[in-house]
N, C-alpha and C positions, 0 to 999 in steps of 0.2 A: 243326479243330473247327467244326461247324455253328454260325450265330448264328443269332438272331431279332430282327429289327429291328421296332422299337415304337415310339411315341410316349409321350412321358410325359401323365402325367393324377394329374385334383385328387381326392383320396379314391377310389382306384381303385375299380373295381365287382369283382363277385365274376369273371368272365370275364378278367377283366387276371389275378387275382392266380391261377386255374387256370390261364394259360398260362405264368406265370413257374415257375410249380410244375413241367408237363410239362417244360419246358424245362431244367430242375434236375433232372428224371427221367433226362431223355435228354442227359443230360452237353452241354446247347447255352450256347451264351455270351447275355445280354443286352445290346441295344446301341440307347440309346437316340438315336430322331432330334433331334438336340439343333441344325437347321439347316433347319428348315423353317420355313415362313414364318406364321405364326399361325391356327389356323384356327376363326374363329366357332361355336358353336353345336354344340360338342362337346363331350367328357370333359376336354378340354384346362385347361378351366375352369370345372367343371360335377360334381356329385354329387348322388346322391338317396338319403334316408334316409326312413325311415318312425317319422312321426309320430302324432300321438292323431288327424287329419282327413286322415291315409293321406299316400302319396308326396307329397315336399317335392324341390323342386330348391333345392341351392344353388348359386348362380353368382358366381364370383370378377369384380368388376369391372376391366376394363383399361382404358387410355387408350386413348383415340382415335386412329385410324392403327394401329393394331397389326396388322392384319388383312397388313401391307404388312411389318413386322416381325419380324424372326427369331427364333423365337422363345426361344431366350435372352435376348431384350434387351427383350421386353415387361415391361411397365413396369403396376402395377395400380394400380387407382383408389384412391385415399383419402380421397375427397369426401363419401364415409360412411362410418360405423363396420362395413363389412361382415364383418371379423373376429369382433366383436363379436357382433354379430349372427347368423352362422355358430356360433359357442361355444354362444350361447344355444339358437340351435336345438336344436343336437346332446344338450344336456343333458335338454333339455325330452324330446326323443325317446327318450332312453337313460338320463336320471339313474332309474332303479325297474328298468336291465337288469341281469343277477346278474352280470356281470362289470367294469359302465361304473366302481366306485369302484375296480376294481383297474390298469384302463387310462387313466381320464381323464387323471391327471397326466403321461404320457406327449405328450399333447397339447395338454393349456392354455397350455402356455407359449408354443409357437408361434404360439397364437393373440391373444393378450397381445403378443406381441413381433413381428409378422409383417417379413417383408422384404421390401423394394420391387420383387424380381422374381419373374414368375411362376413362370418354371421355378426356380429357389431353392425357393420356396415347397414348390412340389410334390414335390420331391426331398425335402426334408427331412419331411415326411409319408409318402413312398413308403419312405423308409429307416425310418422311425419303426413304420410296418406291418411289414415284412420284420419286426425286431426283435421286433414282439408276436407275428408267425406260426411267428417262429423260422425263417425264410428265409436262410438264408447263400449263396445263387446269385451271384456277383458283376455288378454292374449296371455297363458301362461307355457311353461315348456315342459317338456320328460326328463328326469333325473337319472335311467338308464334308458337300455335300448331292447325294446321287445317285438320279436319278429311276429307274431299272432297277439290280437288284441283283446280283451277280453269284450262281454256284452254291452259294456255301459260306451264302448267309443265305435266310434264307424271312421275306416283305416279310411283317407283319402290319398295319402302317402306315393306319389308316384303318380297318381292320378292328371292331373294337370301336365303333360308337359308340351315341349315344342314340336315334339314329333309323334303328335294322336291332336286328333280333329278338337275343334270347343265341342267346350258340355255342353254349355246353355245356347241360347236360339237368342242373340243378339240383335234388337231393332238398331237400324241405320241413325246415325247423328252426326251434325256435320263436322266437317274434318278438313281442316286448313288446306291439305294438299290432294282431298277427295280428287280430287279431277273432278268435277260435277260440270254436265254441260246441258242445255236443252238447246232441241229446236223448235220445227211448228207440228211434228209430228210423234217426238219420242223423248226422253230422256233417259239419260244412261249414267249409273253412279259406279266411279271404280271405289267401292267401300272395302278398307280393309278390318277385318274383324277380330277381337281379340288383341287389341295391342297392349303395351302396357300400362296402366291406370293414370299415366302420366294424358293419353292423349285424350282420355275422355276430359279430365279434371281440366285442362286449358283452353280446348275448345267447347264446354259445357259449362264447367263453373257449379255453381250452385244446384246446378239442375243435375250434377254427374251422380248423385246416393239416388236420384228418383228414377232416372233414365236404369240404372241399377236395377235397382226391384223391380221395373217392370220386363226386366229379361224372362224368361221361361227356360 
């Protein structure tokens, strides 16, 4: 069986959760890098949703030295309420979305209850998505860390992040804070693309694993 080796990440974007979809297409295994060494400034610990004053990054805080840490074993900050703070966001952005009262509770509690590591953290969100997408792919991890892959996996590792374009070719769906206007002669959509799986799932619902597959 083919895998696909990935990095895990915090409220995946829509490009994660299209590639765990193809990969589920194409009978390939998931296998997350669970032995790399922490890497700043990525998805790793990073989500963007759309808000009522547009694209919002959240950012998970980590201790200090993590960068040196595997990243199993990073350890997040709790010198603020950034859970807290994250929740609020999310509600602000989505509580008026036609599906956020039927998934929220899905999520508050983790956020309420967070645990002291990253990859925890993020797993327990990334299984919590699968769940609402109705994803059954089974997601397993690396037991070391191998910088060349052999035949049977295709490295996507790095691949996704915040600072390189999407992969896929994302159709437009609506979006609480779209800005969408028409007149009698044009319309004009400020569509933001690739956010995190959080904003398709509340303003799509049921329809967010089809709206999925049919990216390119």
């Amino acid at each position: 069986m083919k895998k696909i080796l990935i990095e895990l990440h915090y409220l995946p974007c829509l490009d994660y959760f299209k590639t765990i979809l193809e990969a589920d297409k194409e009978g390939k295994e998931i296998i997350l890098e669970a032995n790399e060494n922490f890497n700043k400034q990525s998805y790793r610990n990073r989500a963007y949703i759309l808000g009522a004053n547009g694209k919002l990054a959240l950012t998970i805080p980590v201790q200090k030295g993590s960068q040196k840490t595997i990243i199993t074993d990073v350890k997040i900050d709790y010198k603020t309420d950034w859970n807290r703070k994250h929740w609020q966001s999310i509600k602000s952005a989505y509580g008026k979305s036609p599906f956020f009262i039927h998934y929220a509770d899905f999520l508050e509690d983790i956020y309420e209850n967070p645990p002291q590591l990253l990859w925890e953290f993020n797993y327990k969100i990334l299984t919590i998505c699968q769940k609402l997408l109705r994803i059954q792919i089974p997601i397993n991890k690396t037991q070391h860390f191998e910088k060349e892959t052999d035949n049977k996996t295709i490295d996507k590792r790095n691949n996704i992040s915040p600072k390189k374009p999407a992969i896929f070719s994302h159709k437009e769906y609506y979006q609480t804070f779209g800005n969408k206007f028409e007149n009698t002669t044009h319309t004009t959509t400020n569509f933001q693309n690739n956010l995190s799986i959080l904003d398709l799932l509340f303003n799509e619902g049921t329809n967010a694993k089809t709206l999925l597959s049919n990216f390119s």
